[in-house]
C-alpha positions, 0 to 999 in steps of 0.5 A: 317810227312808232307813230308810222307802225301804229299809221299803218296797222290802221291803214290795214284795219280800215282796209280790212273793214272795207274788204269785209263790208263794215265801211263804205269804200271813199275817194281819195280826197276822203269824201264819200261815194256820191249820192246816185240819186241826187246826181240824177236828180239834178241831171234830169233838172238841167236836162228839163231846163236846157231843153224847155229853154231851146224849144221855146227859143226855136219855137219863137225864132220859127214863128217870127222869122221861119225855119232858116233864121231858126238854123242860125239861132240854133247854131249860137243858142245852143252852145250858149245855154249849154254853157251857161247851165254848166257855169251856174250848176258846176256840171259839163252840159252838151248835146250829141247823137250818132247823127250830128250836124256840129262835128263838135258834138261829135259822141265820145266812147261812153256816148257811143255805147249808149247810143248804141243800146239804144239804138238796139232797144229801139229797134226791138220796139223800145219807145224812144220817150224817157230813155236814160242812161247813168254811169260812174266812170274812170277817165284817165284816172278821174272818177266822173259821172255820165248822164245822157237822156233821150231827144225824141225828133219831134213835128218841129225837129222835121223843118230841118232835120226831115227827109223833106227839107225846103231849098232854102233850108237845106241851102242855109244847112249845107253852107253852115254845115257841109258835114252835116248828118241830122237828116232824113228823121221821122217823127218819133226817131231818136234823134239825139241826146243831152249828154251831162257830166260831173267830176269828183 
């Protein structure tokens, strides 16, 4: 009995500290708040690296084969890196936009409201280039940290995500995805984003 008093008085005293600013808050497992900057850090390597690694890829699939092989090299490369980026570094990795192509990389609630920011940003004359958005986030009872950055349509993006897509293009897109969204961008226009998080 004495033992849980004297558990309790301190239960209260670190409790108070907190309140009063003398300690930083922790999670429930008694680690401490994660380091904010490190986790962008790392976000942004991943980021960098996913992209590079699918541009280089379409860039090579484009050249060697054309525009339509490069749809369906995306369709599966894509996923892949996402999915062996997030196996090597610990980290959920995708992509999204408020035009998809895959109804899989559909944006969640938090995705949307980013999107949405920037889509307002945007059209008040904000550049597209380096938009970023970070959060630590409640979701059903678990603490996670959002990152999403900015894909920018680029020359290359227009093969299949423009407003002037050849036949055979929009054939190969209309038969792998007859949902499809992604089209009628501009050079410059927010075309999507990387979306990462990670759970503490």
């Amino acid at each position: 009995m004495l033992a849980t008093l004297k558990q309790l008085k301190s239960v209260r005293t670190l409790t108070l500290l907190t309140a009063l600013g003398f300690l930083s808050p922790v999670f429930a497992d008694n680690t401490q708040e994660p380091d904010l900057n490190q986790l962008e850090q790392e976000a942004k390597t991943i980021t960098m690296a996913f992209g590079k690694e699918l541009k280089t890829v379409l860039q090579g699939t484009i050249m060697a084969s054309g525009p339509v092989e490069a749809i369906k090299v995306c369709r599966t490369s894509a996923p892949a890196i996402a999915n062996r980026l997030a196996q090597e570094k610990g980290w959920d990795v995708a992509r999204t936009s408020h035009k998809v192509r895959n109804a899989n990389n559909a944006p969640d609630a938090w995705e949307q409201k980013v999107l949405a920011e920037w889509q307002d940003k945007i059209s008040r004359g904000a550049p597209v280039q380096n938009m970023k958005a970070s959060e630590i986030v409640t979701e059903n009872g678990v603490t996670v940290y959002r990152f999403m950055s900015a894909i920018p349509t680029g020359q290359m993006c227009l093969n299949c995500h423009g407003s002037s897509i050849a036949g055979p293009v929009r054939n190969t897109i209309h038969d792998l995805y007859p949902d499809d969204q992604a089209t009628g961008f501009k050079e410059g226009e927010l075309r999507g984003a990387f979306s990462l998080q990670k759970t503490f």
